[in-house]
N, C-alpha and C positions, 0 to 999 in steps of 0.2 A: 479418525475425524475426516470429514469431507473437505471440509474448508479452511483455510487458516490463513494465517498472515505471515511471514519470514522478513526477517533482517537481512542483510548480507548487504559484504564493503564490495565496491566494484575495482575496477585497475586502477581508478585514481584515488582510492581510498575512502570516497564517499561511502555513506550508507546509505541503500534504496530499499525500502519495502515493494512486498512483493504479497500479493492477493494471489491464491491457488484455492482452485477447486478441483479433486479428484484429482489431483498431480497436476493440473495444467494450469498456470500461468492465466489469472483473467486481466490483472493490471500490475504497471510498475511506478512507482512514484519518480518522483524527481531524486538531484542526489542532496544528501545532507552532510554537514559539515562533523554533525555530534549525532552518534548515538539515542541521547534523550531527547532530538530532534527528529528523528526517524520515530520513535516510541509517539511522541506526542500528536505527529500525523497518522498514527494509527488507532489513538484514542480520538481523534475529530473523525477519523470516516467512522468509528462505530457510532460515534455520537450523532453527528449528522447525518449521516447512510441512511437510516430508514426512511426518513423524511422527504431526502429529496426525490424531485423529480425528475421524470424522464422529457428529455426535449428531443426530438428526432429533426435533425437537419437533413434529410435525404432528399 
C-alpha cells in the first residue's frame, strides 16, 4: 500500500498519528492522552480530508 496512517506512543507516552506515503512521513498529529483518541483523529481526517480546502499563505 502507498499510503497509510500509523499509531505509535512517543517518549512521553502520548499517542501521535502519523500520515506516510511511499515510506515518507507527510504529517504528524499532535499527541493523545488515549489510544481511541489517536483512532478518532484519524476517522475525522478521512472524513473531512477530501472536502477541505487548500489555503496557501505564501
Amino acid at each position: 500500500m502507498a499510503h497509510k496512517f500509523e499509531i505509535h506512543k512517543d517518549k512521553k507516552g502520548e499517542f501521535r498519528v502519523r500520515f506516510k506515503y511511499n515510506s515518507e512521513v507527510m504529517f504528524a498529529s499532535e499527541g493523545y492522552t488515549s489510544k481511541s483518541s489517536a483512532i478518532s483523529a484519524i476517522e475525522s481526517f478521512k472524513k473531512n480530508g477530501p472536502g477541505a480546502q487548500v489555503e496557501d499563505n505564501s
